[in-house]
N, C-alpha and C positions, 0 to 999 in steps of 0.2 A: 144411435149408430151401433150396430151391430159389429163384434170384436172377431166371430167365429168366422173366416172369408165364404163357409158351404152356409151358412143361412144369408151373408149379404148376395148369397150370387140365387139364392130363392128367392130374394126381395126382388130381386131385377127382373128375372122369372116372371112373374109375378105383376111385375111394372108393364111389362112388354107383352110376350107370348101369350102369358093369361088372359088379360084383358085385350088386346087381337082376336085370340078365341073368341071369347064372350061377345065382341062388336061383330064376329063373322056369323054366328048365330043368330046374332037380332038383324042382320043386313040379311040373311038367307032369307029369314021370316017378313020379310020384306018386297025381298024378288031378285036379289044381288047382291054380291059384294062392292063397296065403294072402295076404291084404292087410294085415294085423295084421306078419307076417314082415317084407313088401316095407319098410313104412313104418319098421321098426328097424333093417333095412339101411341104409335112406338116413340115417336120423338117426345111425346107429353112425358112417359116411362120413365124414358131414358132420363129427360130434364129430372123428375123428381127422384129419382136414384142416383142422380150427381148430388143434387141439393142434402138429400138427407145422409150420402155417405162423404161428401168432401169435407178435409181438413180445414178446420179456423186456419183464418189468416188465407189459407188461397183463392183466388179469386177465377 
């Protein structure tokens, strides 16, 4: 876990929009964007940017 809050908020960055990016390129390369895809991305992110920045003990 990151202590500095501007690198945890690159981590999410990172978790989300980056990797959104990267899936909207290879779905271009493909013939379209899928929106069902984009939104599991973000939510998959989001999940491992909770996991890796929440407090022991909270659930």
């Amino acid at each position: 876990m990151a202590a500095d809050p501007r690198l945890a908020a690159r981590h999410f960055t990172a978790l989300t929009i980056g990797l959104v990016l990267d899936t909207l390129d290879t779905q271009e390369a493909r013939g379209g964007a899928d929106e069902a895809e984009i939104v599991t991305v973000i939510a998959d992110g989001v999940d491992a940017f909770l996991r890796a920045y929440r407090r022991p003990g909270l659930s």
